[in-house]
C-alpha positions in Angstrom: -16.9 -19.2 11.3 -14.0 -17.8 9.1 -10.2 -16.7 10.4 -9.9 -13.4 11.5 -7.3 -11.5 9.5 -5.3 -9.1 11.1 -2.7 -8.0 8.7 -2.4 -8.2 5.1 0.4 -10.4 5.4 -2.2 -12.9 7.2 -4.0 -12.9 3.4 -3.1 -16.7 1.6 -3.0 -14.0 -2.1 -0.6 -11.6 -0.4 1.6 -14.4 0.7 1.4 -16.1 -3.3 1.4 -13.0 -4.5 4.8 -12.3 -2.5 5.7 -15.9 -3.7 4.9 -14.5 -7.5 7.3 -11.5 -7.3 10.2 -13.5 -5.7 9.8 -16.2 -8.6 9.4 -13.3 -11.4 12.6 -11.8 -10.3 14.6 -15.1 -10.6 13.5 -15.9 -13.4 13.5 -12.2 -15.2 17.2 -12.4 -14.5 18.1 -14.8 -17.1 16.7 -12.2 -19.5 19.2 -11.3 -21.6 20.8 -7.5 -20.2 19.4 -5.4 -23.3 15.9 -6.3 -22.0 16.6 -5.0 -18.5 15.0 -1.3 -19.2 12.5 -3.3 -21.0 10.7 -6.4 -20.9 12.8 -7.2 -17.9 11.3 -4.0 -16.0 8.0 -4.6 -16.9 7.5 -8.0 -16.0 8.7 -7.4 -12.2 7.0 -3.8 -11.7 3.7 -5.7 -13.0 4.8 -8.5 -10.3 5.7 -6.6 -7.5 2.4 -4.6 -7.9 0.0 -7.0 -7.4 1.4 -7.9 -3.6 2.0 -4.1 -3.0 -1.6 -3.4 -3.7 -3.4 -5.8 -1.8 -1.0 -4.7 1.1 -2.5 -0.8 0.3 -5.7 -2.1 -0.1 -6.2 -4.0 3.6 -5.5 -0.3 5.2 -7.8 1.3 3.3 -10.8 2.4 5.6 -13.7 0.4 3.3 -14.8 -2.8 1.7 -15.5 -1.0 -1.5 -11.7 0.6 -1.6 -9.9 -2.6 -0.8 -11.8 -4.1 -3.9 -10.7 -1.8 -6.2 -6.9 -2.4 -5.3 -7.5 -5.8 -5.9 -9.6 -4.8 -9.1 -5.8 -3.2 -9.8 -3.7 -6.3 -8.5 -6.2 -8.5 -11.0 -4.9 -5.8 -13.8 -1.4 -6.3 -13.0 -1.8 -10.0 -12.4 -3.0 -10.1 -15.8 0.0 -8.5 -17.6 1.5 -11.2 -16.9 -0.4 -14.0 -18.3 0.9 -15.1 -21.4 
């Protein structure tokens, strides 16, 4: 039988995802400063979404809800991808 999750934080893609934003942010900071309204911002709002909305997600009321934050966590997971 599976874990029981209690909170978000419990989920092993909230904790990557958390893991994703941390290494965004150090590495978006060797952009060079006339990106920072720019690429620089982009990059880490499309980072720090993807933990925020599985985190919004969990305390949603129903299966079908949480799955379309993480339909939107997906999106902003794939902004990324080069």
């Amino acid at each position: 039988m599976g874990a029981t999750v209690k909170d978000y934080k419990d989920l092993h893609v909230w904790q990557k995802a958390m893991e994703l934003a941390r290494q965004v942010y150090k590495l978006t900071s060797l952009f060079p400063k006339e990106e920072v309204y720019g690429l620089t911002s982009q990059i880490r709002r499309s980072a720090v979404s993807i933990p925020s909305n599985i985190a919004e997600g969990s305390s949603r009321s129903g299966t079908k809800e949480f799955l379309q934050f993480l339909s939107i966590a997906r999106g902003s997971d794939a902004e990324l991808e080069i």
